[in-house]
C-alpha positions, 0 to 999 in steps of 0.5 A: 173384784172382777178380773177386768175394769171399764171406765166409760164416759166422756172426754176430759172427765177423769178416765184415763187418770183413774184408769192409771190410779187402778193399774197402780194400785191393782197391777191391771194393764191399762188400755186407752180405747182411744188409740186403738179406736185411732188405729182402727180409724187409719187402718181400716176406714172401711169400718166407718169408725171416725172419732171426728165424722160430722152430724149429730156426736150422739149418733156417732158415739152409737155407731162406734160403741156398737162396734167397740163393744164387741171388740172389748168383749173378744178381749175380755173372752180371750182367756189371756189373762185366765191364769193370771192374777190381774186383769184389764183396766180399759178407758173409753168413751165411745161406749154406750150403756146398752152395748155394755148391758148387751155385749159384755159379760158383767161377771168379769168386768166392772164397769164405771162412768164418768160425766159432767153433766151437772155444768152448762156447757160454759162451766164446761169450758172453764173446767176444760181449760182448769186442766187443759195441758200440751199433752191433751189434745183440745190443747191446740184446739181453736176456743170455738171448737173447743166451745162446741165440744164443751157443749157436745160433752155437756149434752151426752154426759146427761144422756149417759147419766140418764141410760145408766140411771135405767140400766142401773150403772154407776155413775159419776159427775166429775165436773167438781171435787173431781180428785176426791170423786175419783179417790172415792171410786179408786177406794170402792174398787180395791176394797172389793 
């Protein structure tokens, strides 16, 4: 078993709940990317890292998992959890296959993705609303945004599975039997 966990892919797919069931099961402290991307947002908008810009999503998930990729690396380089027995288990989206091929040390850090990209995107929206809770942020959304974000997730879920096929990734549609898939993945992670 590797001494960090990433688990990559797209909103609503499962990460952060697989990423809790790993820092149960394994005592690894779990990160959501999502608040330190929100933090780096408001605090340091001269990055140019924004969740939310407009223009093409697939080109923003580029420009942010190329900076994101090098802060995970200092995090996993850091040496913190050298002498300890556990490690990180970090959820994020905005991380490309390639910027983990290039930047990450997979020596240390397993990586795992998760996608739906087997759905069209008005599955998609069923499925969002399946699990759509206040605690979620598309809860407030309007139906149209949440419509085109559908539809958005449905088109980059099968670019990620498309890079990690050539990068020879894992990677996991979560669209159906999604408790079980995640079971599956919980399983293959602590048996390693």
């Amino acid at each position: 078993m590797k001494k960090h966990i990433i688990i990559a892919g797209v909103p609503r797919s499962g990460k952060s709940t697989l990423s809790q069931k790993i820092s149960k099961a394994l005592g690894y402290q779990h990160i959501s990317m999502d608040s330190v991307i929100a933090g780096i947002e408001k605090a340091f908008p001269e990055t140019g890292v924004d969740s939310d810009a407009d223009g093409d999503p697939w080109e923003n998930i580029g420009y942010i998992s190329a900076k994101m990729s090098l802060f995970i690396r200092a995090m996993t380089d850091s040496g913190e959890y050298d002498e300890c027995t556990y490690g990180m288990v970090i959820d994020i989206f905005q991380l490309l296959p390639q910027h983990y091929i290039q930047y990450i040390d997979a020596s240390v850090c397993d990586i795992y993705y998760l996608g739906t990209s087997e759905v069209t995107s008005e599955e998609r929206y069923s499925l969002l609303k399946q699990y759509d809770t206040p605690k979620d942020y598309t809860y407030y959304k309007s139906e149209a945004e949440n419509k085109k974000n559908c539809a958005d997730i449905v088109m980059i879920s099968k670019k990620l599975k498309a890079l990690c096929a050539s990068y020879h990734l894992p990677y996991f549609d979560t669209s159906y039997n999604r408790e079980q898939i995640l079971e599956a993945i919980l399983s293959d992670i602590t048996l390693n």
